[in-house]
BAZABA-990500 format. One record per residue (C-alpha): residue number from 0; x, y, z. Coordinates in pm, 1 decimal. Each point is the difference from the previous one (the first is absolute). Last residue first. Example, Ala and Ser with C-alpha at 12.3 -4.5 7.8 and 13.67 -1.06 7.14 Angstrom:
% residues 2
{n 1 | east 1367.0 | north -106.0 | up 714.0}
{n 0 | east -137.0 | north -344.0 | up 66.0}
% end
This chain:
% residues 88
{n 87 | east 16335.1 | north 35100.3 | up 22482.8}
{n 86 | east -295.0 | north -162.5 | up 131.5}
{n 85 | east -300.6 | north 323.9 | up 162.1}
{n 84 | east -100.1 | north 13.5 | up 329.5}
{n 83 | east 189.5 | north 234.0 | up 75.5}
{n 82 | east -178.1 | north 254.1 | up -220.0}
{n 81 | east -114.8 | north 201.3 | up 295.4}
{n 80 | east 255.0 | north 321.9 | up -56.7}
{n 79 | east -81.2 | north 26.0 | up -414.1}
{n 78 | east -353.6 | north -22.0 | up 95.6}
{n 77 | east 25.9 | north 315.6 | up 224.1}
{n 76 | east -205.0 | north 203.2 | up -238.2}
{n 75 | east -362.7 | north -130.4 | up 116.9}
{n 74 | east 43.0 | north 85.8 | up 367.8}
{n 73 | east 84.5 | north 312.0 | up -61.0}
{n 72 | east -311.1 | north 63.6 | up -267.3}
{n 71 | east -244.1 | north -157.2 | up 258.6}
{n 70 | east 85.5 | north 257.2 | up 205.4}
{n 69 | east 0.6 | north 254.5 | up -169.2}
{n 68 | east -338.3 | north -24.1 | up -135.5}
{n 67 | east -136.0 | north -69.2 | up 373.3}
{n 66 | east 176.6 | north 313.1 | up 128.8}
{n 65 | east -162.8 | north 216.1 | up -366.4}
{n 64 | east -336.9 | north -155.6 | up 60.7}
{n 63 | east -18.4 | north 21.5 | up 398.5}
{n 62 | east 108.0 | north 420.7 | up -56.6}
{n 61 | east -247.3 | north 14.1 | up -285.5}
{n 60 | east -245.2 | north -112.4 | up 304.2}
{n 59 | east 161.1 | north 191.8 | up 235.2}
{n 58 | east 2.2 | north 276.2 | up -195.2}
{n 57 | east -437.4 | north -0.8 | up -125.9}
{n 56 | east -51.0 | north -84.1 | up 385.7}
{n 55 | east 104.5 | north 372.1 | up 102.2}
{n 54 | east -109.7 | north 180.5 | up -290.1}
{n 53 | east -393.3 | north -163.1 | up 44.2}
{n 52 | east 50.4 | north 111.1 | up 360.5}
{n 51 | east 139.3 | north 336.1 | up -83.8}
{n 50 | east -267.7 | north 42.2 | up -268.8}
{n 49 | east -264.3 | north -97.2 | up 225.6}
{n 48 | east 105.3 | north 215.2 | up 302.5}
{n 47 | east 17.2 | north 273.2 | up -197.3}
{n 46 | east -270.1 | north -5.2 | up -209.5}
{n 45 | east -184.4 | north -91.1 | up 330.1}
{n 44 | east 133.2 | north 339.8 | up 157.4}
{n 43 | east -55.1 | north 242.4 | up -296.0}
{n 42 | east -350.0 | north -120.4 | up -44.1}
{n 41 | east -78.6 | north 62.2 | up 366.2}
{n 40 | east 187.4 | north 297.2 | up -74.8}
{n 39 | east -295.4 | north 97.2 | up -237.1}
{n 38 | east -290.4 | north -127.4 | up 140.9}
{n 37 | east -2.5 | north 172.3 | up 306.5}
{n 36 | east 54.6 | north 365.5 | up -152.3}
{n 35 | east -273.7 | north -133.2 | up -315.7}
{n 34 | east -291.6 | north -29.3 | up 254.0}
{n 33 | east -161.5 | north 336.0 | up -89.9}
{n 32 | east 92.2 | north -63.1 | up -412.1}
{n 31 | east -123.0 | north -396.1 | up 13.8}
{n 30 | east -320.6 | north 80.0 | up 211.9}
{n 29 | east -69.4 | north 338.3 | up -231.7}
{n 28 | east 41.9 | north -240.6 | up -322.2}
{n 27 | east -190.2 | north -268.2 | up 114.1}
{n 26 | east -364.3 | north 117.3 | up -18.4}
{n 25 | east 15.9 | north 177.9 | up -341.8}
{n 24 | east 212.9 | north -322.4 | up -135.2}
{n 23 | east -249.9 | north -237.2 | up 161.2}
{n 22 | east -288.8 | north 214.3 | up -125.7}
{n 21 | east 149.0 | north 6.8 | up -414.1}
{n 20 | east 83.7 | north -367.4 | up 23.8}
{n 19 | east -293.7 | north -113.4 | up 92.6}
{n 18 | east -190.8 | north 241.3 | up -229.0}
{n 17 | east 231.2 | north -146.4 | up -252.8}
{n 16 | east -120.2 | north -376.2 | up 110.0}
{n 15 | east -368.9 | north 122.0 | up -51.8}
{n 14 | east 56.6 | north 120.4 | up -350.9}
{n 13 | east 169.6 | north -282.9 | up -137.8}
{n 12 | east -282.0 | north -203.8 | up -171.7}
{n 11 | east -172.5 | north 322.1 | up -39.9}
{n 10 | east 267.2 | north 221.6 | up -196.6}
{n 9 | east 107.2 | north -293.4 | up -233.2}
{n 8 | east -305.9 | north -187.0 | up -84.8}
{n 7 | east -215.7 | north 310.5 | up -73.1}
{n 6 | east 254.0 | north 181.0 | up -201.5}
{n 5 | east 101.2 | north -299.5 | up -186.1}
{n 4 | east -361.8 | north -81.0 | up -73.3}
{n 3 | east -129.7 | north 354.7 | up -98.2}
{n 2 | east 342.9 | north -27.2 | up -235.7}
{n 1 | east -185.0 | north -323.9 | up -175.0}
{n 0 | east -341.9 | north 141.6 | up -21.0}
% end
């Protein structure tokens, strides 16, 4: 009784979503193979295009980092040159 239970519960509960699944695969698959040609360098292009923009802000912002770092590291080691202010 309990495997007639598994069985039932596991091939009818998901039966209609793997008929789905089998007829969207059956009906895709020529569409995706006939229009792979476009597909494909459209692919090529927006990988392009979004790796070179992603590439392109990625070094100016490690570019910002490493300027701003410097900066404030300059301006921080000339203590020894400000310390006028100081009583002998």
């Amino acid at each position: 009784m309990l495997q007639k239970s598994l069985l039932h519960h596991a091939w009818i509960e998901h039966a209609p979503f793997l008929r789905f699944d089998y007829i969207t695969l059956i009906f895709f698959t020529p569409l995706i193979l006939v229009s792979s040609p476009i597909w494909f360098p459209i692919g090529t292009l927006l990988f392009i295009a979004v790796s070179g923009f992603l590439s392109v802000f990625g070094f100016g912002a490690s570019t910002f980092a490493a300027i701003s770092w410097a900066y404030r590291y300059f301006k921080r080691s000339r203590i020894a040159d400000t310390a006028s202010h100081m009583k002998d």
